[in-house]
C-alpha positions as CSV (number, residue, x, y, z in Angstrom):
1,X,-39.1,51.8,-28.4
2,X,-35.6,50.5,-27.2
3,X,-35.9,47.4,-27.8
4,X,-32.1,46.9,-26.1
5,X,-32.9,48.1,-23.1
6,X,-36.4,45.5,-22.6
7,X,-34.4,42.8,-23.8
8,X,-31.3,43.6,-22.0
9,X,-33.4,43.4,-18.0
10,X,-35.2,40.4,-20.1
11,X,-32.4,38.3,-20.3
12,X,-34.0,37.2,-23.3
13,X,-33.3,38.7,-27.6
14,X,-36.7,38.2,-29.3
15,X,-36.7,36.1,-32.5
16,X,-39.7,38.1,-33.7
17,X,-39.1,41.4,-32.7
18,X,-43.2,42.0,-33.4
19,X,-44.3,40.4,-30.4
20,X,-42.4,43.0,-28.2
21,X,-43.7,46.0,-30.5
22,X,-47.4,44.4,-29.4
23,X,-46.6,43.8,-25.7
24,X,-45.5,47.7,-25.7
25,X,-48.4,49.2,-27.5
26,X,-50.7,50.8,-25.0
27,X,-54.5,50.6,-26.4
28,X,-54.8,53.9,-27.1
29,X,-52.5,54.1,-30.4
30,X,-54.6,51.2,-31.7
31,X,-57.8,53.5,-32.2
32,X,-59.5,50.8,-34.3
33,X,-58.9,48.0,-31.3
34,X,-60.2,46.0,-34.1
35,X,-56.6,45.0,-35.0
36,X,-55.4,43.9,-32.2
37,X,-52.4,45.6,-32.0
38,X,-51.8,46.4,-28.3
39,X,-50.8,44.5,-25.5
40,X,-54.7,43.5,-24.4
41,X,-54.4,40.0,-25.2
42,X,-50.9,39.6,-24.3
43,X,-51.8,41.0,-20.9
44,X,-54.0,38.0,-20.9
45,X,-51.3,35.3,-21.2
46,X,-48.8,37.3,-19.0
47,X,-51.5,37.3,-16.2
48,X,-51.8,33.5,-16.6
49,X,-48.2,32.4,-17.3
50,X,-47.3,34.5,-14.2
51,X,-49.9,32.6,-11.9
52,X,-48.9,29.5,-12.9
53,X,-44.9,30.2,-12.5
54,X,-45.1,31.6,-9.5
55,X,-47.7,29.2,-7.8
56,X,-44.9,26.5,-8.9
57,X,-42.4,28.0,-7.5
58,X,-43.9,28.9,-4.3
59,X,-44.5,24.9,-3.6
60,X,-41.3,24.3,-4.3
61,X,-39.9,26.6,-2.0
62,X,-42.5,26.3,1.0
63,X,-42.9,23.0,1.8
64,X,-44.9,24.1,5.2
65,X,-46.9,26.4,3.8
66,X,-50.2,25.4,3.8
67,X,-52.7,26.8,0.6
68,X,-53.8,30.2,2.7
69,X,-50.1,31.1,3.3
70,X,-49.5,29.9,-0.4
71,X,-52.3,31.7,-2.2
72,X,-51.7,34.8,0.2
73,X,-47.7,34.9,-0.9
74,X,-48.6,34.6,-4.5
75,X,-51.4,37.0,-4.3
76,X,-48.8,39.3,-3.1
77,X,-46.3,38.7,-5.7
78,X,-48.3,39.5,-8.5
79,X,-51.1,42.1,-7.5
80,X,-51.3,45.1,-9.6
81,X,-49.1,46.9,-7.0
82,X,-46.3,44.8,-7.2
83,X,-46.0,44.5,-10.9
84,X,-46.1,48.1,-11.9
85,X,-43.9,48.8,-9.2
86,X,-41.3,46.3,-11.1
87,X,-42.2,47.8,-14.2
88,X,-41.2,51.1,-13.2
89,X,-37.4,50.2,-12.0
90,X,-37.2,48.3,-15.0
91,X,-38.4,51.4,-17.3
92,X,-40.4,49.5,-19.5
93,X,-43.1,52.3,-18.9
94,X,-40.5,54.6,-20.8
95,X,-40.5,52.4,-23.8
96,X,-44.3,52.2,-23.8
97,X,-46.7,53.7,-27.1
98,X,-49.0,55.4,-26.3
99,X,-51.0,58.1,-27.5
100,X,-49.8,62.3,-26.4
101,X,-53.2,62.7,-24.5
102,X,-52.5,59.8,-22.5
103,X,-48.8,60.9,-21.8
104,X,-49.8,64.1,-20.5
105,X,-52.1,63.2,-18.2
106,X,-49.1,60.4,-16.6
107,X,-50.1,57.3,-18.4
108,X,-46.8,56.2,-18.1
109,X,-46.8,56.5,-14.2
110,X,-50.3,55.6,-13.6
111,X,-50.0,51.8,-12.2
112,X,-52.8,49.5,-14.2
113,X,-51.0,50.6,-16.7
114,X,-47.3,49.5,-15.5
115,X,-48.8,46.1,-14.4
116,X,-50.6,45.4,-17.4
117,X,-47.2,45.8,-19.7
118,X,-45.3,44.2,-16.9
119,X,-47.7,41.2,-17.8
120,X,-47.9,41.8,-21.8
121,X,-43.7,41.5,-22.1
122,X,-44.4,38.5,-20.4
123,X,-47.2,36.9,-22.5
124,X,-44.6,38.3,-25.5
125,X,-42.0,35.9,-24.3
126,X,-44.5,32.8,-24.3
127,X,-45.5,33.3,-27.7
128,X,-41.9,34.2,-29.4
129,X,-40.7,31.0,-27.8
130,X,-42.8,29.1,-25.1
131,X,-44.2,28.6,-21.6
132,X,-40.4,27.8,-20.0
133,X,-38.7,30.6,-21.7
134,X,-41.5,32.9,-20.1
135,X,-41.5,31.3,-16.7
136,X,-37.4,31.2,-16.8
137,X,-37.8,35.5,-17.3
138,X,-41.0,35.5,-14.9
139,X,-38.7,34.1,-12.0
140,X,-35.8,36.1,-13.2
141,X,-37.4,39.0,-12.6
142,X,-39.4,38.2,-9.5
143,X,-36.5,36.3,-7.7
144,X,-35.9,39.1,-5.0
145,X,-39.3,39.2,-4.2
146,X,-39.8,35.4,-4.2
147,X,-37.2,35.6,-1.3
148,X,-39.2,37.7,0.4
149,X,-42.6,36.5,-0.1
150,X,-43.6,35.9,3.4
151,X,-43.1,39.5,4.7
152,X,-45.0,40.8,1.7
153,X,-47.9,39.0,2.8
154,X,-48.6,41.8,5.4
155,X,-47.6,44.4,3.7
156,X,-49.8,43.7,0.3
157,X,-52.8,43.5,2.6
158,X,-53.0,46.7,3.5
159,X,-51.4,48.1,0.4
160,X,-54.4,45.8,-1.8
161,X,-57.1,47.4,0.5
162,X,-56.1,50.5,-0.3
163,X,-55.8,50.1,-4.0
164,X,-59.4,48.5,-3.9
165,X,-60.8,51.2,-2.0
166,X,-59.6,54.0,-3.9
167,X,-61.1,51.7,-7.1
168,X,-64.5,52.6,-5.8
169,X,-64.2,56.7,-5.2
170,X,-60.6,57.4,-4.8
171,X,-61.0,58.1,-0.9
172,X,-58.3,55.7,0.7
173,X,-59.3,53.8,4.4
174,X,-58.6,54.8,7.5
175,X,-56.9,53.1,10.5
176,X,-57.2,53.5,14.1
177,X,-55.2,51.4,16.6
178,X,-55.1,51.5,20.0
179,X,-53.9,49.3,23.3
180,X,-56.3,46.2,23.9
181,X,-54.9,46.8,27.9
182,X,-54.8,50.6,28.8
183,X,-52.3,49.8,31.1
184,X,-49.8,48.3,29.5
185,X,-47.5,50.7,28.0
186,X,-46.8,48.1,25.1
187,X,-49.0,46.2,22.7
188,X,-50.7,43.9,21.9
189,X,-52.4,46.8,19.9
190,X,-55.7,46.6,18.2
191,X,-56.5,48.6,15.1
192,X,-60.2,49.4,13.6
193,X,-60.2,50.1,9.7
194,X,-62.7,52.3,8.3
195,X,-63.5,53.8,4.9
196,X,-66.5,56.5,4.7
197,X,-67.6,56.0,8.1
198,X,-68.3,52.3,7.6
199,X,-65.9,49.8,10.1
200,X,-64.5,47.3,7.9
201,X,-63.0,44.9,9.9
202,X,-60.8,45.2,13.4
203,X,-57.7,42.9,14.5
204,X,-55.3,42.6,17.3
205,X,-51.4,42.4,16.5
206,X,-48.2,42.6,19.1
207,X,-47.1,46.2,16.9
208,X,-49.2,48.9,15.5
209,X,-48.2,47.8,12.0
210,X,-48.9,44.6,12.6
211,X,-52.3,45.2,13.8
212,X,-52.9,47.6,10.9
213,X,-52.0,45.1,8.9
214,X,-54.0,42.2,10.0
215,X,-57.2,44.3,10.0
216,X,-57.0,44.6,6.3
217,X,-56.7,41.6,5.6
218,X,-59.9,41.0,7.6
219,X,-61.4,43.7,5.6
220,X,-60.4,42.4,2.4
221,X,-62.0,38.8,3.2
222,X,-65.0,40.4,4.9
223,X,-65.5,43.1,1.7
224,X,-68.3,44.8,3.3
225,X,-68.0,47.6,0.8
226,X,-69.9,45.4,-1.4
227,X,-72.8,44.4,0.7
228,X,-73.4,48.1,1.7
């Protein structure tokens, strides 16, 4: 591990180096898992100092937003997705232990894993000092994105249903979209998502993408993949 490097797109020197070793540690170098010694639990407080930071800073920053828009944005800022792709332009997933088998088969690509240290480094910070030094670095890192966090409402819905999807078998959905008036040459478009032959949820949208976009969001609050 470099520790330089972590601390360096941190903004932040560790007092106790230890707590950066632990937020680093994928679980499987820790083979007993009795010890602790991986970044599980500090994944835990990450998660939580993360939703808490960025809720904050969403209000602050939205006064019209109402709580949809709100939780939607912050969903967005911190799903899975989003954090391991930060995680991998920062590199972190270079610095991470782990053990050979894992490596070889692209631990350090795969993306729970990227989120979940993205989220550990975070929880590291709250314990080597406390919550405002970790939601000083949390905002640090997610300040482009929090400038953003409107547009990646529609993008994370379809990006979450797809990660969700392929969660259950690995088969992604499918999308068809197509003009709500044949003769109009333009939108408004409407799109049909599917996934296995099941409909999950249709919507209308003035572009293709944005129809796409809105009918998995409906298929994310409708989760008929559940109920089936």
């Amino acid at each position: 591990m470099q520790k330089d490097v972590v601390e360096k797109s941190l903004g932040y020197v560790f007092t106790d180096i230890t707590w950066l070793e632990q937020a680093l540690t994928h679980p499987s170098v820790d083979q007993k898992r009795s010890t602790n010694l991986n970044y599980e639990r500090l994944e835990y407080l990450g998660d939580a100092v993360l939703e808490l930071a960025v809720s904050r800073e969403l209000f602050s920053r939205y006064p019209k937003a109402d709580e949809g828009l709100l939780t939607k944005m912050r969903a967005a800022l911190v799903s899975r997705q989003h954090l391991a792709g930060l995680c991998r332009e920062l590199g972190w997933g270079e610095q991470l232990a782990m053990s050979p088998q894992l490596e070889k088969t692209g631990g350090r690509t795969t993306l729970s894993i990227l989120a979940n240290t993205f989220e550990s480094v975070v929880g590291a910070v709250m314990m080597d000092s406390n919550y405002n030094a970790a939601r000083k670095v949390s905002l640090m890192l997610l300040g482009p994105s929090l400038e953003k966090a409107e547009a990646m409402v529609a993008v994370n819905s379809k990006g979450e249903l797809l990660e969700t999807l392929q969660a259950v078998n690995g088969q992604g959905p499918d999308y068809t979209v197509s003009l709500v008036d044949p003769e109009k040459v333009a939108g408004p478009f409407r799109a049909v998502v599917s996934w296995g032959g099941m409909e999950l949820g249709s919507a209308e949208g003035t572009s293709k993408h944005k129809a796409q976009m809105a009918a998995a969001a409906v298929a994310l609050k409708q989760r008929l993949w559940e109920k089936a």
